[in-house]
KEBA-332477 format. One record per residue (C-alpha): residue in three letters; x, y, z. Coordinates in steps of 0.001 Angstrom, whole numbers. Each point is the difference from the previous one (the first is absolute). Layout:
N
+---------+---------+---------+---------+
| residuo |      xx |      yy |      zz |
+---------+---------+---------+---------+
|     ALA |       X |       Y |       Z |
...
+---------+---------+---------+---------+
END
This chain:
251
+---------+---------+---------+---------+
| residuo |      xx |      yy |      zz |
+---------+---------+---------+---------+
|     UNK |   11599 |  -26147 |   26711 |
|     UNK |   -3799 |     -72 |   -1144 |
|     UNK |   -1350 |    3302 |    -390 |
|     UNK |   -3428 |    -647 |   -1187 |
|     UNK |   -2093 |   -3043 |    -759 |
|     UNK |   -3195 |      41 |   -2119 |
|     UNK |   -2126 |   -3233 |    -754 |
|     UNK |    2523 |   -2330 |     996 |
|     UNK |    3068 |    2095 |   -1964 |
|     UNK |    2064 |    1015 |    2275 |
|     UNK |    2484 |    2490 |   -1744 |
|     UNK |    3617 |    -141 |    1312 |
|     UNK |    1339 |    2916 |   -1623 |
|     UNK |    -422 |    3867 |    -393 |
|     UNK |     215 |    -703 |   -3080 |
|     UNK |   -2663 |   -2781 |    -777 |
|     UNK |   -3004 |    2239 |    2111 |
|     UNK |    1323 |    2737 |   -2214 |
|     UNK |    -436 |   -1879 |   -2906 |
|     UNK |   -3046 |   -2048 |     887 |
|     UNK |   -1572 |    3670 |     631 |
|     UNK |     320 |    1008 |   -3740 |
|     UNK |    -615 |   -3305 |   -1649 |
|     UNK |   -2783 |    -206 |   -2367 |
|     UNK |   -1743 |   -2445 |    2737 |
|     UNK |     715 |    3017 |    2288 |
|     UNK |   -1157 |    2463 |   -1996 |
|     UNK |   -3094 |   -1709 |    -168 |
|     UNK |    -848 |    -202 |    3439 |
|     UNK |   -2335 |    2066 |    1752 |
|     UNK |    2894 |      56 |    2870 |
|     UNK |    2006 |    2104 |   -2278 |
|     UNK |    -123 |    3124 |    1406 |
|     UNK |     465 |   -1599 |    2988 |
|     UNK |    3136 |   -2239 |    -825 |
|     UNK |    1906 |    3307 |   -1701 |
|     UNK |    -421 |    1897 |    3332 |
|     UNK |     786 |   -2906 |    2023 |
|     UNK |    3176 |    -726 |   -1728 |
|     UNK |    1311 |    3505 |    -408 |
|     UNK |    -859 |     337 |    3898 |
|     UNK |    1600 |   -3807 |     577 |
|     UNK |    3319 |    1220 |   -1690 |
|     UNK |    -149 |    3277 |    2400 |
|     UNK |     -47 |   -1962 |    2987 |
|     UNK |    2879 |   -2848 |   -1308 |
|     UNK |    2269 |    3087 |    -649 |
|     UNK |    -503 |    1630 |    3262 |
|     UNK |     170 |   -3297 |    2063 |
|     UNK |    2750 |   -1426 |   -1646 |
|     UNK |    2238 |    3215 |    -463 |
|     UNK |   -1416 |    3003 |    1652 |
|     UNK |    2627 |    2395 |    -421 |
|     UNK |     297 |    -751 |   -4198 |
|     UNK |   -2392 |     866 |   -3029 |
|     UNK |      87 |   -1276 |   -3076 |
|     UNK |     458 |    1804 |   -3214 |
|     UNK |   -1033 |   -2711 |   -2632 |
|     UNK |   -2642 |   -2560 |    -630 |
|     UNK |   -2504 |    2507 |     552 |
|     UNK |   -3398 |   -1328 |     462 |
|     UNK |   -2905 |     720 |   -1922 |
|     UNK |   -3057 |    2569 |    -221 |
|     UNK |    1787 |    2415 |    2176 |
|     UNK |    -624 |    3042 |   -1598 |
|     UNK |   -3301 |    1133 |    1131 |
|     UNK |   -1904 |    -871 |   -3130 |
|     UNK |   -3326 |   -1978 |    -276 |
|     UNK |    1137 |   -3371 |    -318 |
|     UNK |    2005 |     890 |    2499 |
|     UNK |   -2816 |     230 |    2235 |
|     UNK |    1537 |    3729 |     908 |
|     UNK |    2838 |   -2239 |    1254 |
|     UNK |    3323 |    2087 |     238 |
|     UNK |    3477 |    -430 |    1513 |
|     UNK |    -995 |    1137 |    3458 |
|     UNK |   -1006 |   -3089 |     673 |
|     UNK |    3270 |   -1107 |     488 |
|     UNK |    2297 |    3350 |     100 |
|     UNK |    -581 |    2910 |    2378 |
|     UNK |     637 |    3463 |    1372 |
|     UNK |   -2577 |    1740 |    -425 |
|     UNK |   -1281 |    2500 |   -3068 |
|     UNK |    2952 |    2923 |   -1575 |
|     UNK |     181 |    2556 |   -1939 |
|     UNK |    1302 |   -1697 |   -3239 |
|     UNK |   -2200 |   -1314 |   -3008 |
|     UNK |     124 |   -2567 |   -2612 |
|     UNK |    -905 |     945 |   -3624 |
|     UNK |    -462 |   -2193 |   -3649 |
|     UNK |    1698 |    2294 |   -2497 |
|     UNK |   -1086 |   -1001 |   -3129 |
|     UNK |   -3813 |   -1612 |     434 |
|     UNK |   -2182 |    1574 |   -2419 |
|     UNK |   -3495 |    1408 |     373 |
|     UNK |    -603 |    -976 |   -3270 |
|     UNK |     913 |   -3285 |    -986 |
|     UNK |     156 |   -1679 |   -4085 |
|     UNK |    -522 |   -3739 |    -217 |
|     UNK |    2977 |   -2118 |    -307 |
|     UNK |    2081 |    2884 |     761 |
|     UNK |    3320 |    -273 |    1538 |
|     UNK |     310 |    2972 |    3452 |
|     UNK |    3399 |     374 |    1833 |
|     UNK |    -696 |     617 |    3500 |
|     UNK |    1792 |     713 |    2947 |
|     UNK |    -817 |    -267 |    3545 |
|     UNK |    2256 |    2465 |    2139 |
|     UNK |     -79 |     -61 |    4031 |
|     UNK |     707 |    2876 |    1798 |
|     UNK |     890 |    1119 |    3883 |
|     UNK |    2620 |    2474 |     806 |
|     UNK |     301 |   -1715 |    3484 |
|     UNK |     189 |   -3181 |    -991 |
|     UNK |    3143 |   -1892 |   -2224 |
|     UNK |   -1602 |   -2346 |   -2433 |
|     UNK |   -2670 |   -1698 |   -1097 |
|     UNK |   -1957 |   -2909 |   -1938 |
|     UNK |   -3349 |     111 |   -1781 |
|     UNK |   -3167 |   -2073 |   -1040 |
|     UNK |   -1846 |     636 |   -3252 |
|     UNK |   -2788 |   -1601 |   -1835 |
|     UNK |   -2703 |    1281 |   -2518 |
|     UNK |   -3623 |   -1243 |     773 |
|     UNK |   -3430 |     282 |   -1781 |
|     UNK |   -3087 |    1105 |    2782 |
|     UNK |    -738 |   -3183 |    1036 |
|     UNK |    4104 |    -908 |     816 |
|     UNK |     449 |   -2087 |   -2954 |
|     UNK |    3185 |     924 |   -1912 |
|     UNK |     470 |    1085 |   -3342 |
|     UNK |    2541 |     510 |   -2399 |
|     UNK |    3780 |    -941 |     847 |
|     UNK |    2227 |     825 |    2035 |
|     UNK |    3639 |    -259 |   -1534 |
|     UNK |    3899 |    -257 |    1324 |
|     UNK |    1992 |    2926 |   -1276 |
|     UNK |    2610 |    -576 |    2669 |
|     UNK |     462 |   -3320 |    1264 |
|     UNK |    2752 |    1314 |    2880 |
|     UNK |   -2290 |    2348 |    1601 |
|     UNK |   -3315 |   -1509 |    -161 |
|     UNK |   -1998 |   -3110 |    -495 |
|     UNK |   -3403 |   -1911 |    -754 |
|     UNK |   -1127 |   -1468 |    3291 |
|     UNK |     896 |   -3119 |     249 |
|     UNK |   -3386 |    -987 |    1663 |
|     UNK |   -2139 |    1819 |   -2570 |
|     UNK |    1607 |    2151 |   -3420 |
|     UNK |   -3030 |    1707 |     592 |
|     UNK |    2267 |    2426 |    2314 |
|     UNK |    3316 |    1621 |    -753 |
|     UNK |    2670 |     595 |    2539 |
|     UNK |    3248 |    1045 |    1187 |
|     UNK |    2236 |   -2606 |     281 |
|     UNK |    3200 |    -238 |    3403 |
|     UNK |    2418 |    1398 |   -2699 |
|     UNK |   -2953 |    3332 |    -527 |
|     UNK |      48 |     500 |    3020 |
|     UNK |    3795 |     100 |    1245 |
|     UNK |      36 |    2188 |   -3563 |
|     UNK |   -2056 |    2656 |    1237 |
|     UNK |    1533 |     126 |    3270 |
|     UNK |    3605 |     667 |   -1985 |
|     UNK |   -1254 |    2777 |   -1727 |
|     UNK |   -2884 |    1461 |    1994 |
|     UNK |    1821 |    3287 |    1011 |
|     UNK |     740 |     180 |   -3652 |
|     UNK |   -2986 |    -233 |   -1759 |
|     UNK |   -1767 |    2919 |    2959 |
|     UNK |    -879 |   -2918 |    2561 |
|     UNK |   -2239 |   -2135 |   -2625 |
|     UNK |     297 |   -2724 |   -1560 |
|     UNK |   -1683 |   -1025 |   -3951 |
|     UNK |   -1115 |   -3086 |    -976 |
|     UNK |    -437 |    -640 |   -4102 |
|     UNK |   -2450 |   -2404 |   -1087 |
|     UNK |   -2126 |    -464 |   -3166 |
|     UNK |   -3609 |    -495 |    -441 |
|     UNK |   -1881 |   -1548 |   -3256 |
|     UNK |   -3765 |    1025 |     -80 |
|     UNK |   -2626 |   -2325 |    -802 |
|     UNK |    -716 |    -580 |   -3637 |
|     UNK |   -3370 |     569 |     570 |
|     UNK |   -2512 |    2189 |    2158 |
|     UNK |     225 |    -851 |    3129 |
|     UNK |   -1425 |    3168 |    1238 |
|     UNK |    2076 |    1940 |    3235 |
|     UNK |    3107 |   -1282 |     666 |
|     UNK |    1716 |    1400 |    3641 |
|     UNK |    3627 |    -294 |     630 |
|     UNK |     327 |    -607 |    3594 |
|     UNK |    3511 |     252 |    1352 |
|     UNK |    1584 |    -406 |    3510 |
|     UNK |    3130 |    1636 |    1507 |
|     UNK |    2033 |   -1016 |    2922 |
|     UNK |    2536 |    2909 |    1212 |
|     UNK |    2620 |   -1625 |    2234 |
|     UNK |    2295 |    1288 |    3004 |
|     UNK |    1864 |   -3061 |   -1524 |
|     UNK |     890 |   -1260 |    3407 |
|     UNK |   -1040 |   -3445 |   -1288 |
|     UNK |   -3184 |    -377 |    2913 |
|     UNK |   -3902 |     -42 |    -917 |
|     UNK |    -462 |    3087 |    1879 |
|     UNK |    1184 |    3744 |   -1144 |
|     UNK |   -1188 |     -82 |   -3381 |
|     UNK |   -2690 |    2452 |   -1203 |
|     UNK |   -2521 |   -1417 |   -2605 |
|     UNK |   -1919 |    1396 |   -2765 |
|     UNK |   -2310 |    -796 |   -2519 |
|     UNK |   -1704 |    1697 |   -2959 |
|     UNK |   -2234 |    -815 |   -3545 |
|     UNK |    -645 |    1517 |   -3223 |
|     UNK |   -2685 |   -1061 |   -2398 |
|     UNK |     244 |      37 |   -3499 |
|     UNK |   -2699 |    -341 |   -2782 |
|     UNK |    -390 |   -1208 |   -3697 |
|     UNK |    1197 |    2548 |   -2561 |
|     UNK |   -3672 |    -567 |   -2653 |
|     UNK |     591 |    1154 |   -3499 |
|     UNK |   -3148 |    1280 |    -787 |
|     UNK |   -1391 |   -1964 |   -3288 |
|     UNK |    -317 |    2132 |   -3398 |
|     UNK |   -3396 |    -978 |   -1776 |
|     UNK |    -181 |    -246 |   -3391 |
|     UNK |   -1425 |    3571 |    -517 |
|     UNK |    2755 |    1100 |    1868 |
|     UNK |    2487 |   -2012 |   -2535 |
|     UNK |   -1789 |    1365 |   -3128 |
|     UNK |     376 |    3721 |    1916 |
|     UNK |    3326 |    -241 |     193 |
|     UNK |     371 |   -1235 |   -3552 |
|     UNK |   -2230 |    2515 |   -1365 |
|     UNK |    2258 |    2562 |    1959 |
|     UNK |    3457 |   -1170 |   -1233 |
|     UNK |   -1782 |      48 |   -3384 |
|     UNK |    -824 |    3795 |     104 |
|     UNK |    3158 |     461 |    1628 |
|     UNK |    2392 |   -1535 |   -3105 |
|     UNK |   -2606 |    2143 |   -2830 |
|     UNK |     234 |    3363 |    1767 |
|     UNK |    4452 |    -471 |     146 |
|     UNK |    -302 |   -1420 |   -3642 |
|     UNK |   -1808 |    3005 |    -992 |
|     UNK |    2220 |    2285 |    1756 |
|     UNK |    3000 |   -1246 |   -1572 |
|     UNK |   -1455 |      79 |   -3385 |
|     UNK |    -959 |    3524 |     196 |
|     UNK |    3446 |     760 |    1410 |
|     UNK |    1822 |   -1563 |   -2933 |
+---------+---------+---------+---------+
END
């Protein structure tokens, strides 16, 4: 079946639109905003025409999560049910980030009325660009996006995981991942993150949805001058002469 058809290509697949969206061509084009809402949107209406009582749990598409290259896209705009009283939270992000440095993180989803979930999480400069890395602690649970590594994910197998063990872990569910910051100043840098709480009754509607960010800034080691340097020489100097003269009069 075509599902969309662009200058003469006519794309056959989910899967080729998908991945003529995030191409480098793709990226270049001033339809990009465009074709990433379009095909999220597309991939909404396939699911619901083609199987409207099922949802599915993997191949998660792309800027999802509310951020800015996102466009403030989340996963209502395929899931719904209306706004709960759960949360979703990134353990871990720092306020204060060190270049090149490694940060655990985990993204936890939360809804006491709810009995699962999956999650979205990417970490932006202000304009939307990404920076640093994000990084695959556990390959079961979670996942680069296939369409862009620019987004982690839960994977099918996360997601039937934190339905197993929701009442057990107080109706939440964590997701670990690991971020490398930039080696350099890149100036802000906001973790966006997504969470999808489910009434795991396997249908696009009933889930509750939430979103939240937290920016982080370069740690700067403030720069000793070279007064400063001959200070602190002059001072361990003094320092070594006064003990040296205290243990000689001691002796």
């Amino acid at each position: 079946m075509r599902v969309f058809s662009y200058n003469g290509a006519e794309w056959g697949t989910r899967a080729s639109f998908l991945g003529f969206c995030y191409s480098d061509w793709g990226k270049n084009s001033m339809f990009l905003h465009f074709l990433r809402r379009a095909s999220v949107v597309l991939l909404c209406v396939l699911a619901v025409a083609g199987s409207p009582a099922l949802a599915k749990r993997g191949n998660v598409a792309a800027a999802v999560n509310g951020s800015i290259a996102s466009g403030g896209s989340n996963c209502t705009i395929c899931h719904g049910g209306g706004g709960g009283s759960g949360s979703v939270q990134i353990l871990g992000a720092p306020s204060v980030y060190a270049a090149g440095a490694i940060y655990d993180l985990t993204v936890r989803v939360s809804d006491s009325a709810q009995l699962g979930a999956g999650f979205q999480l990417s970490a932006e400069d202000g304009t939307g660009a990404h920076v640093g890395t994000l990084l695959i602690t556990d390959a079961i649970n979670t996942e680069l996006n296939g369409s862009n590594p620019n987004w982690v994910n839960h994977t099918e197998l996360g997601v039937v995981d934190s339905v197993a063990n929701w009442a057990a872990n107080g109706n939440s569910a964590d997701y670990n991942v690991r971020w490398a910051a930039p080696a350099s100043d890149v100036g802000p840098v906001t973790f966006f993150a997504a969470g999808n709480a489910i009434d795991d009754n396997n249908s696009l509607v009933g889930d509750n949805i939430y979103t939240t960010s937290q920016t982080a800034t370069l740690a700067i080691v403030p720069a000793i001058s070279d007064w400063g340097v001959a200070t602190m020489v002059l001072l361990l100097m003094t320092t070594g002469t006064l003990l040296l003269r205290r243990d000689v009069a001691t002796a």
